[in-house]
mmCIF file of the N, C-alpha and C atoms, coordinates in Angstrom:
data_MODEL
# 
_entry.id   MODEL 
# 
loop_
_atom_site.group_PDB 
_atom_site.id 
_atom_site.type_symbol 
_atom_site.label_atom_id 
_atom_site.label_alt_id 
_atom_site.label_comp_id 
_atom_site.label_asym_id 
_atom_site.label_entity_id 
_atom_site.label_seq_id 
_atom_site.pdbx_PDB_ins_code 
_atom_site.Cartn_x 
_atom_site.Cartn_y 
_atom_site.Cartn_z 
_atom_site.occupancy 
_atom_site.B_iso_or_equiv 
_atom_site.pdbx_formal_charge 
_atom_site.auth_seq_id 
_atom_site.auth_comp_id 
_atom_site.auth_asym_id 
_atom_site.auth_atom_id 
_atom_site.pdbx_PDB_model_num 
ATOM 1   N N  . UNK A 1 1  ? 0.849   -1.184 0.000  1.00 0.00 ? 1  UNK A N  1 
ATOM 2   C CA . UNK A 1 1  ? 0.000   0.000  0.000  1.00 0.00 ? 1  UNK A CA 1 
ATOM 3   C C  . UNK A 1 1  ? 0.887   1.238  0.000  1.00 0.00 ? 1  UNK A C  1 
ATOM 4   N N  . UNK A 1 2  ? 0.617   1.854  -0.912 1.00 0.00 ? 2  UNK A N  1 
ATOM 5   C CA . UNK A 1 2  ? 1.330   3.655  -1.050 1.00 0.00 ? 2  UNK A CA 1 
ATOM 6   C C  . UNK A 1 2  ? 0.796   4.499  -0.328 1.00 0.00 ? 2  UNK A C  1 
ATOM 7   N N  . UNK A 1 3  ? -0.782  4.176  -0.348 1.00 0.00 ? 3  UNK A N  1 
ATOM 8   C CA . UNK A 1 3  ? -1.219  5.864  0.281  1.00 0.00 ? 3  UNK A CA 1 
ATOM 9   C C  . UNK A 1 3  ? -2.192  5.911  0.585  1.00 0.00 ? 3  UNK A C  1 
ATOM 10  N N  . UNK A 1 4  ? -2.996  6.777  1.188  1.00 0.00 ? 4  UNK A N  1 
ATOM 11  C CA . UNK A 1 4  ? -4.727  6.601  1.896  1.00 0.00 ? 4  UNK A CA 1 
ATOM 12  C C  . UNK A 1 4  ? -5.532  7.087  0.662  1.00 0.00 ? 4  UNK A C  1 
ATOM 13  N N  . UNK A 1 5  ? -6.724  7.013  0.654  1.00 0.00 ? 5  UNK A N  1 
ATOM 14  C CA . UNK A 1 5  ? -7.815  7.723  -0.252 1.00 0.00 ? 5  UNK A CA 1 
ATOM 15  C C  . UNK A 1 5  ? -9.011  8.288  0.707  1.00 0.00 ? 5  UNK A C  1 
ATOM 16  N N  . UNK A 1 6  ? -9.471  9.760  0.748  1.00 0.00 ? 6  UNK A N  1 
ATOM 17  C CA . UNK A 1 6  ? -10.746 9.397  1.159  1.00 0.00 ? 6  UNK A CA 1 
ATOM 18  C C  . UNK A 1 6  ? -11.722 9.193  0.730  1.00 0.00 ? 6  UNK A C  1 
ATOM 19  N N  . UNK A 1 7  ? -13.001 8.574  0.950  1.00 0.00 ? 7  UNK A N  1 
ATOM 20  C CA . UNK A 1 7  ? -13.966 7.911  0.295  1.00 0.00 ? 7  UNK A CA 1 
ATOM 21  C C  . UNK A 1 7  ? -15.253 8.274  0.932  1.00 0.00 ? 7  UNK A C  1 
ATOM 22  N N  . UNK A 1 8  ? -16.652 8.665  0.078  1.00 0.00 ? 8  UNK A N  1 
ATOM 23  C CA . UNK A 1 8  ? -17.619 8.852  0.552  1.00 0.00 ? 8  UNK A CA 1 
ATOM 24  C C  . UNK A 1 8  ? -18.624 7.653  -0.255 1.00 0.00 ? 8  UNK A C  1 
ATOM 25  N N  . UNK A 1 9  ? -19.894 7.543  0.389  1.00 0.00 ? 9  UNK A N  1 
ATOM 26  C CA . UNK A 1 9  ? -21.243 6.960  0.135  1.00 0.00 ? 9  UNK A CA 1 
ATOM 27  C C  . UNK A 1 9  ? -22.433 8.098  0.199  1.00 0.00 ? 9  UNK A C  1 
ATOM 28  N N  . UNK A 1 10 ? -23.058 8.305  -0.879 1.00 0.00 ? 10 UNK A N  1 
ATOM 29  C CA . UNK A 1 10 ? -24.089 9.604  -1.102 1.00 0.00 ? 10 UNK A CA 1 
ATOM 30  C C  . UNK A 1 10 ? -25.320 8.546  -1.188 1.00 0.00 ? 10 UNK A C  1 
ATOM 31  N N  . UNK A 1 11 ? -26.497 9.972  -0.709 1.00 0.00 ? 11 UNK A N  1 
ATOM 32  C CA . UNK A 1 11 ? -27.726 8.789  -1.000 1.00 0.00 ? 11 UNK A CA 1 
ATOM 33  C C  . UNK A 1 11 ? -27.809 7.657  -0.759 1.00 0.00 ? 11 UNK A C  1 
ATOM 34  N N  . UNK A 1 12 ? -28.908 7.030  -1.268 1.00 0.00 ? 12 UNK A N  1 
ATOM 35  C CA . UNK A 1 12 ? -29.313 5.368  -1.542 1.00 0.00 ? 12 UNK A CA 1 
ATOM 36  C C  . UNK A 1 12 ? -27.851 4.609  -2.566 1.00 0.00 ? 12 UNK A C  1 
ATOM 37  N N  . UNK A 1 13 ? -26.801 4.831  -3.369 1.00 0.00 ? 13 UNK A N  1 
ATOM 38  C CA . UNK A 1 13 ? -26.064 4.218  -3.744 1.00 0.00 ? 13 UNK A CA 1 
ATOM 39  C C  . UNK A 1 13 ? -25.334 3.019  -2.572 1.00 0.00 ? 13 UNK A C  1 
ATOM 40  N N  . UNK A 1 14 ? -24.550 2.789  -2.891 1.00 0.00 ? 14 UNK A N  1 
ATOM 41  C CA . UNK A 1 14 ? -23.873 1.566  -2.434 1.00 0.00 ? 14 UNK A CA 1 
ATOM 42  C C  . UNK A 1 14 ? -22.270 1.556  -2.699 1.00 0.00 ? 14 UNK A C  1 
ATOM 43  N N  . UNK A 1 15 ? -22.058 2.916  -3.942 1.00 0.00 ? 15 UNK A N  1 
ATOM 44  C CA . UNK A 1 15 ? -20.965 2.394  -4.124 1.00 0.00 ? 15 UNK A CA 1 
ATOM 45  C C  . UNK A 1 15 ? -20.079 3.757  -3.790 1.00 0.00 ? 15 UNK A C  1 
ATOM 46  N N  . UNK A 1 16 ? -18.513 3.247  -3.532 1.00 0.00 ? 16 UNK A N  1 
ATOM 47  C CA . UNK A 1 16 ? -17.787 4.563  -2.794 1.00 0.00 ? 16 UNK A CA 1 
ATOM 48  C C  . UNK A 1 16 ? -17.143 5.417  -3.771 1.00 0.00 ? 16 UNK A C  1 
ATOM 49  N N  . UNK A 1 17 ? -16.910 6.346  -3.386 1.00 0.00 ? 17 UNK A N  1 
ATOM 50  C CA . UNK A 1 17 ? -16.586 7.232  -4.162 1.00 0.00 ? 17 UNK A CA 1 
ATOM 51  C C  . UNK A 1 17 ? -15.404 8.225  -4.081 1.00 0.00 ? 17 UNK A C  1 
ATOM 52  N N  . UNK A 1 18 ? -14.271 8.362  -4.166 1.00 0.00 ? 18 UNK A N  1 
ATOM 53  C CA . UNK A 1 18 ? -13.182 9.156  -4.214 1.00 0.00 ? 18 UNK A CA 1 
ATOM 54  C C  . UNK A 1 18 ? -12.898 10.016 -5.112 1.00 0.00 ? 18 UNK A C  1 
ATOM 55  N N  . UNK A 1 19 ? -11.911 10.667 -4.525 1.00 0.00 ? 19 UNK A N  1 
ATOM 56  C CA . UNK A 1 19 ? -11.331 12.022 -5.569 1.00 0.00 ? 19 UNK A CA 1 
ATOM 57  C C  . UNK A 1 19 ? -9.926  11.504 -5.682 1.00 0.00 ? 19 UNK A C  1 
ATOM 58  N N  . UNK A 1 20 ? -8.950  12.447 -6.464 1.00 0.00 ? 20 UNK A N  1 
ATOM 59  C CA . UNK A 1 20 ? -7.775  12.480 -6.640 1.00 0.00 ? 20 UNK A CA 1 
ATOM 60  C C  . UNK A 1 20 ? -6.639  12.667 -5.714 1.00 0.00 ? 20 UNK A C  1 
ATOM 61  N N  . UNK A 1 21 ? -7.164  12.724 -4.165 1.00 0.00 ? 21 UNK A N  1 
ATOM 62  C CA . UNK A 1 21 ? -6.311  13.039 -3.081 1.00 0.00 ? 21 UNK A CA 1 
ATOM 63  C C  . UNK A 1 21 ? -5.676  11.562 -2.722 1.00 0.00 ? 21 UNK A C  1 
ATOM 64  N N  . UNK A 1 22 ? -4.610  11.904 -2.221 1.00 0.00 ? 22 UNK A N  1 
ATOM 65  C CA . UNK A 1 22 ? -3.861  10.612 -1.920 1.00 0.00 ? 22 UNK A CA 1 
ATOM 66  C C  . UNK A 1 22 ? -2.662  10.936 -0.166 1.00 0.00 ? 22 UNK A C  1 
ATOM 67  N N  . UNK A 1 23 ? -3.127  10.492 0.711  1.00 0.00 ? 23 UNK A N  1 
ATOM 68  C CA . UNK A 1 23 ? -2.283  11.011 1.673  1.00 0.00 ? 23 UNK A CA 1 
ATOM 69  C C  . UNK A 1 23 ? -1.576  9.746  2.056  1.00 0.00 ? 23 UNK A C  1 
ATOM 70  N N  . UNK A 1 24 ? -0.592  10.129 3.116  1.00 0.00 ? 24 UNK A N  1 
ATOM 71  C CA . UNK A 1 24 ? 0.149   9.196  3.786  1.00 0.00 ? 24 UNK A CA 1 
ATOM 72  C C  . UNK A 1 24 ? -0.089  8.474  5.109  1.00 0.00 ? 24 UNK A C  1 
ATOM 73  N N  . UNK A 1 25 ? -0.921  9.103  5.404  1.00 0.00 ? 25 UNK A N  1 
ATOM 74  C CA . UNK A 1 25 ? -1.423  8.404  6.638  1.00 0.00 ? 25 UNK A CA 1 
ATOM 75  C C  . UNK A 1 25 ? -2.926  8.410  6.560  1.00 0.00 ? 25 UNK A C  1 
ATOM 76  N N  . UNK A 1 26 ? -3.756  7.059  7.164  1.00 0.00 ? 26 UNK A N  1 
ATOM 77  C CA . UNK A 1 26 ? -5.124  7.264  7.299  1.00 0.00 ? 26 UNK A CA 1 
ATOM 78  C C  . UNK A 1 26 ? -5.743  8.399  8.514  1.00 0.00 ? 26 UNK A C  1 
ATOM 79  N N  . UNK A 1 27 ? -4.905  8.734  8.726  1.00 0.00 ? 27 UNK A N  1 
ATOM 80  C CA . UNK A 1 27 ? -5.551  9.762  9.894  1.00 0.00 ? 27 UNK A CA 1 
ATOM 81  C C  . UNK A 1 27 ? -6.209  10.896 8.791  1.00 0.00 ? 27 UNK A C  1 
ATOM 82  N N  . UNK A 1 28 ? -4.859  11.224 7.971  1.00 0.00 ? 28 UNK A N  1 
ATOM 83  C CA . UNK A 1 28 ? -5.163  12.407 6.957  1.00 0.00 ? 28 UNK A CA 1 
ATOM 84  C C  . UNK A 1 28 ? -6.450  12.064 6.045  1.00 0.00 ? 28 UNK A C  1 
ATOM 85  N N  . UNK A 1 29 ? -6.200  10.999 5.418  1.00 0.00 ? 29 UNK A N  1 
ATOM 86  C CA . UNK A 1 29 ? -7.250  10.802 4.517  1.00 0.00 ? 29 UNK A CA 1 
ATOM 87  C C  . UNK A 1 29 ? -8.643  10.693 5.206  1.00 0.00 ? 29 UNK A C  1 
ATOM 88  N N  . UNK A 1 30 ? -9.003  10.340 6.661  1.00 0.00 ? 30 UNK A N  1 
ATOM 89  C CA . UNK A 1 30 ? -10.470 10.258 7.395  1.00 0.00 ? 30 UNK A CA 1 
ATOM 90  C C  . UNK A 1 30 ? -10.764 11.426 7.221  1.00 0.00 ? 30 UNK A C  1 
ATOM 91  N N  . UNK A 1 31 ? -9.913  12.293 7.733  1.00 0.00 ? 31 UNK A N  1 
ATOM 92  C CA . UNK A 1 31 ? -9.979  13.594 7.876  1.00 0.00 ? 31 UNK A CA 1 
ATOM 93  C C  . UNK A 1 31 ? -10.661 14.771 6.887  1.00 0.00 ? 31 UNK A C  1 
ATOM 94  N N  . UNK A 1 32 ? -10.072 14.165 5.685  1.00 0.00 ? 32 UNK A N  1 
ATOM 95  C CA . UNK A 1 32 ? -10.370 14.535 4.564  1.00 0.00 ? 32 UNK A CA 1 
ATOM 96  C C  . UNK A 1 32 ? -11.839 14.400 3.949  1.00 0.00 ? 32 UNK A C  1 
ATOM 97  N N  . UNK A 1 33 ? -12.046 12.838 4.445  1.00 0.00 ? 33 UNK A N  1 
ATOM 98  C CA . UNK A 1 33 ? -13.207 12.743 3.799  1.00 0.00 ? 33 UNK A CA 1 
ATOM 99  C C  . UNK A 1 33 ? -14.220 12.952 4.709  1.00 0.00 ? 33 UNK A C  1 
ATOM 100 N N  . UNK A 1 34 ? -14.189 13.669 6.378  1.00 0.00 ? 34 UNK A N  1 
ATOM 101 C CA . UNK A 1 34 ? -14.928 13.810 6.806  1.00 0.00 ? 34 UNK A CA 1 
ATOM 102 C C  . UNK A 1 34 ? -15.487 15.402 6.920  1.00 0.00 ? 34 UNK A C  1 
ATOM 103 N N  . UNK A 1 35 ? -14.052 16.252 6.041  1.00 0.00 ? 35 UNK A N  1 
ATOM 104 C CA . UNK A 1 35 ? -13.992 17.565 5.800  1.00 0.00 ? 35 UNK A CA 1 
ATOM 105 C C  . UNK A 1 35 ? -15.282 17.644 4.236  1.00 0.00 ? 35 UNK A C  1 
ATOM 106 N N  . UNK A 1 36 ? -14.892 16.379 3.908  1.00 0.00 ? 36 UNK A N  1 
ATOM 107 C CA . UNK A 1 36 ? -15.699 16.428 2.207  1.00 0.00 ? 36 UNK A CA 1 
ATOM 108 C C  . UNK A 1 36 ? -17.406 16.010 2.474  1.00 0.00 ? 36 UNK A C  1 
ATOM 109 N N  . UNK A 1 37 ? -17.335 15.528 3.158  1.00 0.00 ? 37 UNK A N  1 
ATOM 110 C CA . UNK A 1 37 ? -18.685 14.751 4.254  1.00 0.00 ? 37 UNK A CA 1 
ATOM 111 C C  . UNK A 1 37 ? -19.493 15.717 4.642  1.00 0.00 ? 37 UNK A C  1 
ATOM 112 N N  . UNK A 1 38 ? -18.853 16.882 5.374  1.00 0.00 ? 38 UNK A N  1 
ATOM 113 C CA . UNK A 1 38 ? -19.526 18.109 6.082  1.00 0.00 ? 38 UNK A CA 1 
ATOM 114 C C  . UNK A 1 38 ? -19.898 19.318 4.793  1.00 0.00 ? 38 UNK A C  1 
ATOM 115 N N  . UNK A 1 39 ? -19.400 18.634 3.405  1.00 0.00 ? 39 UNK A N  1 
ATOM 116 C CA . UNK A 1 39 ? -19.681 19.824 2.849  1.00 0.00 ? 39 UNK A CA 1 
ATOM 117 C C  . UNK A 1 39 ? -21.051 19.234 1.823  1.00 0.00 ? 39 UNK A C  1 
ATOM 118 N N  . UNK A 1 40 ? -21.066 17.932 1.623  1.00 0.00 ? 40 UNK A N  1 
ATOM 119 C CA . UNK A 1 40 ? -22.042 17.862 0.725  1.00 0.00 ? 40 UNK A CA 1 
ATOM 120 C C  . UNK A 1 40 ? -23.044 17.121 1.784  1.00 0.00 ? 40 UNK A C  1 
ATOM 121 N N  . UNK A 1 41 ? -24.037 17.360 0.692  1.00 0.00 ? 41 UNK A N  1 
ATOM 122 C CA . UNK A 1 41 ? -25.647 16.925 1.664  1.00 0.00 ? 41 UNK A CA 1 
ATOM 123 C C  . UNK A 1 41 ? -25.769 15.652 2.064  1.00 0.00 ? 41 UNK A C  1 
ATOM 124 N N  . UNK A 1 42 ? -25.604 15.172 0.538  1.00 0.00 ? 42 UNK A N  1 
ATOM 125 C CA . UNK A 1 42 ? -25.754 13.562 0.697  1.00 0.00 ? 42 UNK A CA 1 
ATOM 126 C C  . UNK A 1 42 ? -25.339 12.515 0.807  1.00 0.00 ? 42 UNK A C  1 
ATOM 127 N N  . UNK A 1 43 ? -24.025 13.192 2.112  1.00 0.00 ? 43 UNK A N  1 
ATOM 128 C CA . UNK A 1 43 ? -23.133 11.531 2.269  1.00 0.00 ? 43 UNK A CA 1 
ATOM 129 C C  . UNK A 1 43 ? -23.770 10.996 3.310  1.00 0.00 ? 43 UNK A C  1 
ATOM 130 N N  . UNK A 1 44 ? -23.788 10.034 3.159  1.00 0.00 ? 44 UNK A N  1 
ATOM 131 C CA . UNK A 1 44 ? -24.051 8.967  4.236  1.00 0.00 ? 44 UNK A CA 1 
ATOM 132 C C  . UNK A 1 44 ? -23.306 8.800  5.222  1.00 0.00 ? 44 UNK A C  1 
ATOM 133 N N  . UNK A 1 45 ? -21.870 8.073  4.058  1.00 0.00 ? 45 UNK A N  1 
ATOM 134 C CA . UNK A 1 45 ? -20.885 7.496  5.137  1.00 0.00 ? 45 UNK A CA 1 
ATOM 135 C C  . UNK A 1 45 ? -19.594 8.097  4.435  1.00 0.00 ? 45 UNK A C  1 
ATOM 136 N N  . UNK A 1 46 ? -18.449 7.974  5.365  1.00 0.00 ? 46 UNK A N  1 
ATOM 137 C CA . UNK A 1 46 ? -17.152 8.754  4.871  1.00 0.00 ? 46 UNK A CA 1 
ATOM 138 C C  . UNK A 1 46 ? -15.814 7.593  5.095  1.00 0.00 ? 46 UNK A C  1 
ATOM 139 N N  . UNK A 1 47 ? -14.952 7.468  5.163  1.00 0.00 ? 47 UNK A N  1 
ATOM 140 C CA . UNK A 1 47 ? -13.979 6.435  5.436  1.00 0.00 ? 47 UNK A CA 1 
ATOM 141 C C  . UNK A 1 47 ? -12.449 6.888  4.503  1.00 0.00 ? 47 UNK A C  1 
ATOM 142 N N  . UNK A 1 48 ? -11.401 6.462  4.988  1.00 0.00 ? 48 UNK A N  1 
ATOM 143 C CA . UNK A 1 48 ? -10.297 6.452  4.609  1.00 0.00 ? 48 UNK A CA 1 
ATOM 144 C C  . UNK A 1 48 ? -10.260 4.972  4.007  1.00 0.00 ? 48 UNK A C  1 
ATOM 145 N N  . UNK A 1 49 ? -9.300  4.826  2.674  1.00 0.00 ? 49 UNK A N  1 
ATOM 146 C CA . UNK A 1 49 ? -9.282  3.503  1.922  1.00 0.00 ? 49 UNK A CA 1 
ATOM 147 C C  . UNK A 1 49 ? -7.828  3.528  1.630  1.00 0.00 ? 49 UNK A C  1 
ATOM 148 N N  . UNK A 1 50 ? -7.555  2.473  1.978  1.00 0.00 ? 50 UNK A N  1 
ATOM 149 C CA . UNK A 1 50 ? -5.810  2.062  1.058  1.00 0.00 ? 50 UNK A CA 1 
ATOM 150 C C  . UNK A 1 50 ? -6.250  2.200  -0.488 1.00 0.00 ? 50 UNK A C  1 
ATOM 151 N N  . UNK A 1 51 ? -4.249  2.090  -0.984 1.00 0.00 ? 51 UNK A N  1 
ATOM 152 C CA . UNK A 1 51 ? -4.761  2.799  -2.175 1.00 0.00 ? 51 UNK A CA 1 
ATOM 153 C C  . UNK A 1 51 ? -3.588  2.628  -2.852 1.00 0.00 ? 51 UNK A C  1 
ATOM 154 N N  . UNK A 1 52 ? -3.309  2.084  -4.073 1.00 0.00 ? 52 UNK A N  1 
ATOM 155 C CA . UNK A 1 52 ? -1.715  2.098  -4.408 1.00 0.00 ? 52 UNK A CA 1 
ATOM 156 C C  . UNK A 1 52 ? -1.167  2.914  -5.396 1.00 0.00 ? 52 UNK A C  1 
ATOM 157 N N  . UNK A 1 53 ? -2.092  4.154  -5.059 1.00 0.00 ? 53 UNK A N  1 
ATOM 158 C CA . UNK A 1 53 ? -1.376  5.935  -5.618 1.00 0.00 ? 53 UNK A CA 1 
ATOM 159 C C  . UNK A 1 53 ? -0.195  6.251  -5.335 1.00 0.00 ? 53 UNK A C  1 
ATOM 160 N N  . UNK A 1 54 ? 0.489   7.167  -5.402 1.00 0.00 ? 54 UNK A N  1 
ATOM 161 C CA . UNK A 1 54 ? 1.697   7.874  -4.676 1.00 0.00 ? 54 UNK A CA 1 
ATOM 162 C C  . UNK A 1 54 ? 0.864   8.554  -4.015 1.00 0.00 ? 54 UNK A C  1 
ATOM 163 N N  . UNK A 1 55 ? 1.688   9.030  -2.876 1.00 0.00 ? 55 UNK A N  1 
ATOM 164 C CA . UNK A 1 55 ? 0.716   10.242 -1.888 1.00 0.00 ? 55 UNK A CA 1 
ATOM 165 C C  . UNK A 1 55 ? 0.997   11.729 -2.885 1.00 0.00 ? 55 UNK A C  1 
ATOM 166 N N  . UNK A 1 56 ? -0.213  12.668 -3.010 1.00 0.00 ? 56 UNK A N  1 
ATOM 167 C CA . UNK A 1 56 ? 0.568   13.535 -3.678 1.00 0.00 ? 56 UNK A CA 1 
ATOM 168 C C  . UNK A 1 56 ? -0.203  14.820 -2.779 1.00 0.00 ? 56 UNK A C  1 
ATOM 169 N N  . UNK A 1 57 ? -0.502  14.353 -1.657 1.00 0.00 ? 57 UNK A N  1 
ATOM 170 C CA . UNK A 1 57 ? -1.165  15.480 -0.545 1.00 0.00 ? 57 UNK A CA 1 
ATOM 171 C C  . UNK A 1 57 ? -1.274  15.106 0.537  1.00 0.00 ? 57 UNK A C  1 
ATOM 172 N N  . UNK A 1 58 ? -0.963  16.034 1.220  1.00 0.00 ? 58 UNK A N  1 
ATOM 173 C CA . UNK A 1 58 ? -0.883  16.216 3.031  1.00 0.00 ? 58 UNK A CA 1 
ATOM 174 C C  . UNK A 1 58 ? -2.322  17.182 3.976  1.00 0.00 ? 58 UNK A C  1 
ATOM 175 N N  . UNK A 1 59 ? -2.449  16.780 4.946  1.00 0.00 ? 59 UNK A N  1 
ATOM 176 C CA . UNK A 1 59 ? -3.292  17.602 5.614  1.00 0.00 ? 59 UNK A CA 1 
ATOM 177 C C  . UNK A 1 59 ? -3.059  18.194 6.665  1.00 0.00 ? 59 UNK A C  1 
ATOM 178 N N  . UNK A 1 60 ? -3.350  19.751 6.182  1.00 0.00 ? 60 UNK A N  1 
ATOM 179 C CA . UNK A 1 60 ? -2.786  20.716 7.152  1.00 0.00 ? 60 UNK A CA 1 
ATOM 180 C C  . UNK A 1 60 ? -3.528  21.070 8.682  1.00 0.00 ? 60 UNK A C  1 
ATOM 181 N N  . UNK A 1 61 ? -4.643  20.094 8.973  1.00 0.00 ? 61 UNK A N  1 
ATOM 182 C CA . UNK A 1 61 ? -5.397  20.676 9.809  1.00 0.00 ? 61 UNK A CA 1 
ATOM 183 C C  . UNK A 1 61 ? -7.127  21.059 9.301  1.00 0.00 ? 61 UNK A C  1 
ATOM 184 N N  . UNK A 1 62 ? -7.052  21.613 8.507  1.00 0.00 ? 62 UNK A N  1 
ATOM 185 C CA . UNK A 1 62 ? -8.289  22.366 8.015  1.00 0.00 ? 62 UNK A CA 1 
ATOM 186 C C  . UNK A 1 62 ? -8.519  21.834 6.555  1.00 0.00 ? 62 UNK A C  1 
ATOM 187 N N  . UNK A 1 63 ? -7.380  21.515 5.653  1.00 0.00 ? 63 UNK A N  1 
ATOM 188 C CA . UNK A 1 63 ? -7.672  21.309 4.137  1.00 0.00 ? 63 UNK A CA 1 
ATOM 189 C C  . UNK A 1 63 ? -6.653  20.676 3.912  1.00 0.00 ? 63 UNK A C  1 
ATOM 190 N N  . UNK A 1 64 ? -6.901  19.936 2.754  1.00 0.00 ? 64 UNK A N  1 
ATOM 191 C CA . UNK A 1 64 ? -5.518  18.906 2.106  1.00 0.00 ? 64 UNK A CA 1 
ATOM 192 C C  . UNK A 1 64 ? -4.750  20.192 1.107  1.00 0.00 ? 64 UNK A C  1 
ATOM 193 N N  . UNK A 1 65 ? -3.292  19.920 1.397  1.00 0.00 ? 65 UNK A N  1 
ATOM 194 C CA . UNK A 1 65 ? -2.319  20.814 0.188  1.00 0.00 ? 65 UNK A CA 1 
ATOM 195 C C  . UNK A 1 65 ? -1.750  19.757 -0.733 1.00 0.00 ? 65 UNK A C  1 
ATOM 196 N N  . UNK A 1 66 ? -1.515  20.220 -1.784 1.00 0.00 ? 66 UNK A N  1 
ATOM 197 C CA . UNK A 1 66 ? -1.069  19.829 -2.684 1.00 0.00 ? 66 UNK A CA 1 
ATOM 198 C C  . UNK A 1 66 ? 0.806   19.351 -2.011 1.00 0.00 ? 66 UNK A C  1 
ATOM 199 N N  . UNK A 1 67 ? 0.865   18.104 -2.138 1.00 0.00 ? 67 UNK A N  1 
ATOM 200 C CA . UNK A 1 67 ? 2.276   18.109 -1.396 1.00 0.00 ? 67 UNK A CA 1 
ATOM 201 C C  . UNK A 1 67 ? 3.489   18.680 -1.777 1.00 0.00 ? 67 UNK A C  1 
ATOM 202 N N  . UNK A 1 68 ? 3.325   19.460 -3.215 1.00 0.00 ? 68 UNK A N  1 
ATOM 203 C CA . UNK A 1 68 ? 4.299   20.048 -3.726 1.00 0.00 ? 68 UNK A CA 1 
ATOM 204 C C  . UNK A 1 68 ? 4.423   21.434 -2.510 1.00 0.00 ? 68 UNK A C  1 
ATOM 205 N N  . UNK A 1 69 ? 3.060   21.810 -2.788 1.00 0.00 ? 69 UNK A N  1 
ATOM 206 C CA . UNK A 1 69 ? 2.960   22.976 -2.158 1.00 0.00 ? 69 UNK A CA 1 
ATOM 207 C C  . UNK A 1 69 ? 3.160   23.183 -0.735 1.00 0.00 ? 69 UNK A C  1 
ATOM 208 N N  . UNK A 1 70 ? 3.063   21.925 -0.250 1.00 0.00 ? 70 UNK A N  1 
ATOM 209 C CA . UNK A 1 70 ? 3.305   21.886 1.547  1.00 0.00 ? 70 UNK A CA 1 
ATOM 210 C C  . UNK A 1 70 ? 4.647   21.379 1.665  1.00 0.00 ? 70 UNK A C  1 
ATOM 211 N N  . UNK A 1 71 ? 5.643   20.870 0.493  1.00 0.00 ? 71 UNK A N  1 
ATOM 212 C CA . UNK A 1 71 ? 7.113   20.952 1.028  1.00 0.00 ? 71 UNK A CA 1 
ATOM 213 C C  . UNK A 1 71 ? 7.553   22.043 0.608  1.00 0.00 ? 71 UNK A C  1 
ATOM 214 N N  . UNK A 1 72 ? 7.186   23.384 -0.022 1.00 0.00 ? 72 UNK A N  1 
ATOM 215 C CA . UNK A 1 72 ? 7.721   24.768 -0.170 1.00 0.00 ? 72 UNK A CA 1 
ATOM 216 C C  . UNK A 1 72 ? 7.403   25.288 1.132  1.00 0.00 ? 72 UNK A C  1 
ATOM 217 N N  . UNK A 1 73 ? 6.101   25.377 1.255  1.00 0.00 ? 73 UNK A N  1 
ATOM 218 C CA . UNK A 1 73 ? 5.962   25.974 2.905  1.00 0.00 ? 73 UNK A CA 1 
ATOM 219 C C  . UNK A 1 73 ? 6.272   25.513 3.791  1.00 0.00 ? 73 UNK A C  1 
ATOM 220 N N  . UNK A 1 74 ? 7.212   24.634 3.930  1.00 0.00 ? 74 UNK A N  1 
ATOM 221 C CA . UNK A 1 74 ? 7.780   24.222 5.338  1.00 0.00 ? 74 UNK A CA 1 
ATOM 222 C C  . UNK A 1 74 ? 9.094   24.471 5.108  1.00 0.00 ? 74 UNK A C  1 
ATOM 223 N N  . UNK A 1 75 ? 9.733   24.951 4.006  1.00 0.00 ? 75 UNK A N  1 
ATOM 224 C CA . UNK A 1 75 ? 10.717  25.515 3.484  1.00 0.00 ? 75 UNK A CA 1 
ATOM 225 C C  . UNK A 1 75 ? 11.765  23.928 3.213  1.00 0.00 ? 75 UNK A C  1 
ATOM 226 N N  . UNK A 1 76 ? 11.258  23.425 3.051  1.00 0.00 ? 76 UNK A N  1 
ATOM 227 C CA . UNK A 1 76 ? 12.033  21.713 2.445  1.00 0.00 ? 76 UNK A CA 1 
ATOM 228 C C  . UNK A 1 76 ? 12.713  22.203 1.033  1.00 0.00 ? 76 UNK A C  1 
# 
């Protein structure tokens, strides 16, 4: 496994659903999808998923950065 995904369930479907985010730890990716959870109406359910992406984002607390962009701001 490379990297987390987060994942939602909308409505009556069944089936999960992700975006293009990819983090390194499942803490980040819950996080994520529970940040993505609070914004649309119709999730049900939210969850972090393994995933054999590269990670290509981190979470700052409040929102996922682009990991390019969060090793400039930490001055890496």
């Amino acid at each position: 496994m490379s990297s987390f995904k987060p994942q939602v369930m909308v409505s009556n479907d069944t089936k999960w659903y992700d975006n293009a985010l990819r983090f390194a730890t499942q803490y980040e990716a819950e996080a994520a999808a529970r940040d993505l959870a609070g914004r649309w109406t119709a999730v049900r359910k939210h969850r972090a998923a393994p995933s054999e992406d590269p990670v290509n984002s981190q979470w700052d607390g409040r929102r996922a950065v682009p990991l390019e962009l969060a090793k400039h701001d930490n001055g890496k």
